[in-house]
N, C-alpha and C positions, 0 to 999 in steps of 0.2 A: 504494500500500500504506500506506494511512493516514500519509499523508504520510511516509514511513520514512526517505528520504534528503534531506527538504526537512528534517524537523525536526533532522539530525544537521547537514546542511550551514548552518543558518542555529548550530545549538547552536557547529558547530564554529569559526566564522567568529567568531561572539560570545565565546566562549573564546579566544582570540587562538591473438537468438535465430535445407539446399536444397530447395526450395519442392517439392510433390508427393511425400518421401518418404514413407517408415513407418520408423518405427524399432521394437526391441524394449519401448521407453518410451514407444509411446505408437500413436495410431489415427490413419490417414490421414485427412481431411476427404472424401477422393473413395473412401473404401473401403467400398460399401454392403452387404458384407456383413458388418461388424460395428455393431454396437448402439451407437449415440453418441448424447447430451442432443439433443434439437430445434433446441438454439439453436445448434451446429457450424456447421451449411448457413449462418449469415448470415456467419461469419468469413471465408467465403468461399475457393474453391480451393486446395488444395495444403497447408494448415495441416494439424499432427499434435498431436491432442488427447489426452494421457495424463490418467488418472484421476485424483483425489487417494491418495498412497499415501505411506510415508514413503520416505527418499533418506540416502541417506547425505549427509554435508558433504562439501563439495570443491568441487571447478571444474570436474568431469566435465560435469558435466549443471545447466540451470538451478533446479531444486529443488534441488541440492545446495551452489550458490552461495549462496542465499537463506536456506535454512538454515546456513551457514558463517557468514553476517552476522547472522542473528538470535541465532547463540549468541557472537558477540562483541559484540555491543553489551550482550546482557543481562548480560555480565563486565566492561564498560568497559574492553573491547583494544581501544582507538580503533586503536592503533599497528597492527593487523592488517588493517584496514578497507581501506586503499588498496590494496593488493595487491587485492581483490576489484574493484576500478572497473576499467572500461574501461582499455585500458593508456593511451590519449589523455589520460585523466585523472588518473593516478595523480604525477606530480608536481605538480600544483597539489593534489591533496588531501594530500598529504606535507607541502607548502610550509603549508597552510591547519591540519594537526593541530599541528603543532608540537609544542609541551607540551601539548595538553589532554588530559585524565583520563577526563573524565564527560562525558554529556550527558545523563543523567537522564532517558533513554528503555530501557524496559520493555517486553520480550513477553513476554506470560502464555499458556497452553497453545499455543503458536504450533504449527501443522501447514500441509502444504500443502494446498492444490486446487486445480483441475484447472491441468494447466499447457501454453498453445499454445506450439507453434514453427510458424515460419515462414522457413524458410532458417538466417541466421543469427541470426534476433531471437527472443524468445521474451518468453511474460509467462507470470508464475506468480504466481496465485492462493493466498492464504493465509486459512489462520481463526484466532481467538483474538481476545486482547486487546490493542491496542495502546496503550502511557501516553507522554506527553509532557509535560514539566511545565508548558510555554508552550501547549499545543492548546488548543481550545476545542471542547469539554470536555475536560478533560484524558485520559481515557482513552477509548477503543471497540472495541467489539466488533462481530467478525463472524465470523457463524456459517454464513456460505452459501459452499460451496466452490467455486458456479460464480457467486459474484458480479460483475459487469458483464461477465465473460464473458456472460451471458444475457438483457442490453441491447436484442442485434439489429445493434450496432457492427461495423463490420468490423474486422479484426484490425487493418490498417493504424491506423486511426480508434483503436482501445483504445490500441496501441502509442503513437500518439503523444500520447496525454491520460494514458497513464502517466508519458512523460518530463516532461511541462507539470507534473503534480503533487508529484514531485520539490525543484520550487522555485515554492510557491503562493503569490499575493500577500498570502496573508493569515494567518491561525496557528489557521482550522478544522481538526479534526483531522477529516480524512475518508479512507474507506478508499479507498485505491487500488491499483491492479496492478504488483508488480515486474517491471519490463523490465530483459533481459538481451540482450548481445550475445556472438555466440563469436566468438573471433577466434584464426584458426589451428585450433587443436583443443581450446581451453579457452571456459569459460565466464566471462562477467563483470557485474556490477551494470554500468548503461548509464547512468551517471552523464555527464554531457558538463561537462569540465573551468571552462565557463565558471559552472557551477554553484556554484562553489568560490570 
């Protein structure tokens, strides 16, 4: 997601988603009687493909998570941030915020799209603008809701070049897919503590 938690994780550090269901939130990948984008079938088995639609914030659900963290960063509650990571993660992100304030990262009309799960893991797609004042370019947009969803990638394959992008070797600012895991019955940014 346009590097979303590489550029907070480096800002911050420099500062001193069960396989085969259907849910009400979303369409089975093996359910052929309802209408899903062409590119589902490559995600491959058992993944649930909900539409882009708005979500409430919370830790219900992974668009709800994602939106929790886009409206605290656009307020610089760094302090609220960790609570949203992986709980594995959440004291080295504690340990790594300390005092910082800002990180100078901007969503502009942020919305979701389309969002897989797959058991416990999930990625959700988002549109808008993303700024970062270190990116290269500083800001980007995206405006396609099933972006790298519609690649051809298996979900496996997106999922794991979501967590890769998290923490890029470099400071292009390119879009990428928020990855989320639930654990227990909540949802969380799938942040892996060594990111910190």
């Amino acid at each position: 997601m346009w590097m979303v938690l590489a550029g907070v994780a480096c800002a911050l550090i420099a500062s001193g988603c069960s396989s085969g269901t259907s849910s009400s939130s979303g369409v089975d990948n093996n359910d052929t009687s309802t209408s899903l984008p062409s590119w589902t079938k490559s995600l491959g088995a058992g993944v649930t493909v909900a539409p882009p639609r708005p979500e409430a914030a919370g830790n219900a659900s992974p668009g709800g998570i994602a939106m929790t963290y886009i409206a605290d960063i656009n307020v610089a509650k760094l302090s609220a941030l960790c609570p949203l990571m992986d709980p594995a993660a959440q004291k080295a992100c504690q340990q790594t915020i300390g005092g910082a304030s800002s990180t100078g990262i901007k969503f502009k009309n942020a919305a979701l799209g389309y969002i897989v799960t797959d058991g416990n893991e999930a990625l959700v797609g988002l549109t808008g603008t993303y700024c970062t004042p270190n990116g290269t370019p500083p800001c980007s947009t995206n405006t396609d809701p099933s972006a790298l969803f519609s690649s051809g990638n298996t979900f496996a394959t997106l999922f794991t070049q979501a967590l890769a992008a998290q923490n890029p070797p470099s400071s292009s600012n390119a879009y990428s897919l928020f990855p989320c895991i639930k654990v227990n019955s909540d949802w969380y940014f799938d942040l892996p503590a060594s990111d910190f």
